[in-house]
N, C-alpha and C positions, 0 to 999 in steps of 0.2 A: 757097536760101540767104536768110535774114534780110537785110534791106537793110543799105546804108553809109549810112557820112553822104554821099556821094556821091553815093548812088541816091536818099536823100531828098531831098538839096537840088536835083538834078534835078527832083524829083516835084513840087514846090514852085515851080520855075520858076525859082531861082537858082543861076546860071552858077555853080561852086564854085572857078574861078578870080578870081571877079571879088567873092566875099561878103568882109568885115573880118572881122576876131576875135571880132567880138560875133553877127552871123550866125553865124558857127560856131559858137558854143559854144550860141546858144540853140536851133537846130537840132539839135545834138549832145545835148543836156538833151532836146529831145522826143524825139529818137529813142529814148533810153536809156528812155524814161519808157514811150513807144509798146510798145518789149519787156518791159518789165515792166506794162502792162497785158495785153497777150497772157499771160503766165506768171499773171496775177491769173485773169484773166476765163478762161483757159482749164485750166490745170495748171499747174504749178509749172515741167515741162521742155518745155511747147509749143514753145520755138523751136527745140527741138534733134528733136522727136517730128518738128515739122512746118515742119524746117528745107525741105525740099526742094518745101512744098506753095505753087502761087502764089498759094492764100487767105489762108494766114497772110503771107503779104510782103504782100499789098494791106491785108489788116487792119491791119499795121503803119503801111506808109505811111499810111494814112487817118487811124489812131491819132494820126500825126506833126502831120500836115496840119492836123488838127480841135484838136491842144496849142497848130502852132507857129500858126497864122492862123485863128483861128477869129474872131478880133474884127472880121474883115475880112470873112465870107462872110456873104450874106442867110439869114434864117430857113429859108426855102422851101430853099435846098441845104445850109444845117446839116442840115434836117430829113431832106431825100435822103437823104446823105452818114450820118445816124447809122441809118438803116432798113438801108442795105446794109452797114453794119457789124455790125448786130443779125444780120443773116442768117449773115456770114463766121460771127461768132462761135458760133451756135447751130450750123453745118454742124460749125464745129471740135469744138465741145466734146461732139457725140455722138459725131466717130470718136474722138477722144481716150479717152473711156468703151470704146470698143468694142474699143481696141487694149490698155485695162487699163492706161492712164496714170495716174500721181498726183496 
């Protein structure tokens, strides 16, 4: 299953009882963004092809992570953090091919 804003705001380290309106919504803006990179970067229905796979939900969260706080992370774990995204996405988008997705 594709993350919540629950599961990202958790991912992220904010209590989702304790975030304001504006946490939420700019949380809510990466996540939406987060699955429409996946659907960019991978195929048009990845999150529904690769609803159930835990790479596309890491890819997303990370997707999230690297939108909503990226201004906050050192070079060095930007750098990490987009190498094991390159990998998610390169794993996805050859099954994706292989299952004869769009």
């Amino acid at each position: 299953m594709m993350p919540t804003l629950n599961d990202a705001m958790t991912y992220l380290g904010i209590e989702p009882e304790y975030a304001d309106e504006r946490i939420i919504q700019n949380v809510s803006d990466a996540l939406s963004a987060a699955i429409g990179l996946l659907r960019g970067g991978i195929g048009a229905d990845a999150d529904t092809v690769f609803a159930e796979d835990s790479r596309a939900r890491q890819l997303v969260l990370i997707y999230t992570d690297d939108l909503y706080s990226e201004r906050t992370l050192s070079a060095k774990a930007n750098a990490a953090q987009r190498r094991l995204a390159d990998s998610l996405e390169l794993q996805l988008r050859m099954e994706y091919a292989k299952a004869g997705g769009t």
